[in-house]
N, C-alpha and C positions, 0 to 999 in steps of 0.2 A: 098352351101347347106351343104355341108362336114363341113364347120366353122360351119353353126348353129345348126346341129347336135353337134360337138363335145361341143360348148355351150351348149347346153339344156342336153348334157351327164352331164355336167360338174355341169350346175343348179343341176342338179336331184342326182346327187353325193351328192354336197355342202347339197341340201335339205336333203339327207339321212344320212348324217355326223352331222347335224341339229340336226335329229330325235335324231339317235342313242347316241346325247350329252345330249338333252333333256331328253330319257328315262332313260341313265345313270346316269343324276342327278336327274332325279325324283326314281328312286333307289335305287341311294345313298343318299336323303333327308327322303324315306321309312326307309332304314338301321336304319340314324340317330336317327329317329324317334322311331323307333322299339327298340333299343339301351338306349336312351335317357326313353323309356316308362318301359324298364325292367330294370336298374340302379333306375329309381323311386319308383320300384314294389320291389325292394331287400331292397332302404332304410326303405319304407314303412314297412315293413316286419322286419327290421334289427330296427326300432325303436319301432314297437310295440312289438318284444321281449324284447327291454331291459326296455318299459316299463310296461311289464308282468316282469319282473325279479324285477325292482323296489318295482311294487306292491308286489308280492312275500315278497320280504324283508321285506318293511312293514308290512304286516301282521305276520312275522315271527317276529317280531323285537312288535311288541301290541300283539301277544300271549305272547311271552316272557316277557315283563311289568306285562300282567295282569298274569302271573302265579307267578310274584313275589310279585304284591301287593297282591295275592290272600296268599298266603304264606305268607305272614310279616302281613296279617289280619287274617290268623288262629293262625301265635305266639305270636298276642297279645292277640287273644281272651284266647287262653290255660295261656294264661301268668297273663291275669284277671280273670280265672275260678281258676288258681293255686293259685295266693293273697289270691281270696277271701274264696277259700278254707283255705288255711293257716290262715285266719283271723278268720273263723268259731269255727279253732281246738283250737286256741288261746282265744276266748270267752268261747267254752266249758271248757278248760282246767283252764281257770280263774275261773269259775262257779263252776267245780268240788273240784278246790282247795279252795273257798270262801265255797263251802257246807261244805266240809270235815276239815277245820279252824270251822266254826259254830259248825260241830257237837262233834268236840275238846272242845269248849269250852262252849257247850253244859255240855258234859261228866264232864269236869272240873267243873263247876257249881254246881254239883249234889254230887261231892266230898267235894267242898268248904260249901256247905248248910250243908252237913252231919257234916262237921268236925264245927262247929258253926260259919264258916268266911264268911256265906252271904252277907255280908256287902261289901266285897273285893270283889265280883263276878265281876264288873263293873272295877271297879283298874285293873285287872288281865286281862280281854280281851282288857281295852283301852291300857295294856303294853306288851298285845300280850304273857302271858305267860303263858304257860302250866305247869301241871305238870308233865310233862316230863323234863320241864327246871329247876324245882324245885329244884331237886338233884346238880343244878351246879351251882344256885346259892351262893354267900356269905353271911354270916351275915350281912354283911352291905349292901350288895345288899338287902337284904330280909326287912331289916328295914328302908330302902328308899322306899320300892314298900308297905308294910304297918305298919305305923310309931305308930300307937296305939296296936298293937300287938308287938310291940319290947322288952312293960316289961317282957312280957314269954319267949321273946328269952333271957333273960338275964339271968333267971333263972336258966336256963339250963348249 
């Protein structure tokens, strides 16, 4: 009976050596678990930041585009507001120098009618000459620009 007590000590031992292996790996399979669930919750975590830093970038990287195309589309707009401005002054400036040639040879007209050379009024604007450039004409200039008035320069 001493033997089958120390057997059935001995079962009850084994069986609690059992237990105490079983709870042991049931937690150290918990641990792993637990382990293995917060290693997945840091990568989770570890990858949704750098794919917020990503994004991040991105969007810093398309503002920075668009404040450059925004930028090289205000210096072209200023750059076609400037032409066209400079084309305006340049038509004015044309216009004021074609008045002020007209009213030249307006004036000159009214000299030439007086002095009896109507005739030349036409000769004189198509050779563009005033009488401002009169005085610095030659003889022989004068009698090329009008050849039926030369016998009076001869005179002279």
């Amino acid at each position: 009976m001493q033997a089958e007590a120390e057997r059935q000590k001995k079962e009850a031992d084994a069986e609690a050596q059992r237990t105490r292996l079983a709870d042991e790996a049931e937690r150290k399979r918990a641990l792993d678990q637990a382990a293995k669930a917060a290693a997945a919750e840091r990568k989770r975590k570890a990858d949704e930041a750098e794919r917020k830093k990503q994004a991040d970038e991105a969007k810093r990287v398309a503002e920075e585009q668009a404040a450059k195309a925004e930028a090289e589309r205000k210096r072209q707009a200023d750059e076609a507001e400037h032409k066209r401005l400079a084309e305006e002054a340049n038509r004015q400036a044309a216009a004021a120098a074609e008045a002020a040639q007209q009213a030249q040879f307006a004036a000159d007209a009214v000299v030439l009618f007086s002095l009896g050379l109507s005739v030349y009024i036409a000769k004189f604007a198509a050779e563009k000459v005033t009488l401002d450039l009169l005085p610095t004409l030659s003889v022989s200039d004068f009698r090329a620009l009008v050849p039926p008035v030369s016998h009076l320069l001869s005179r002279s």
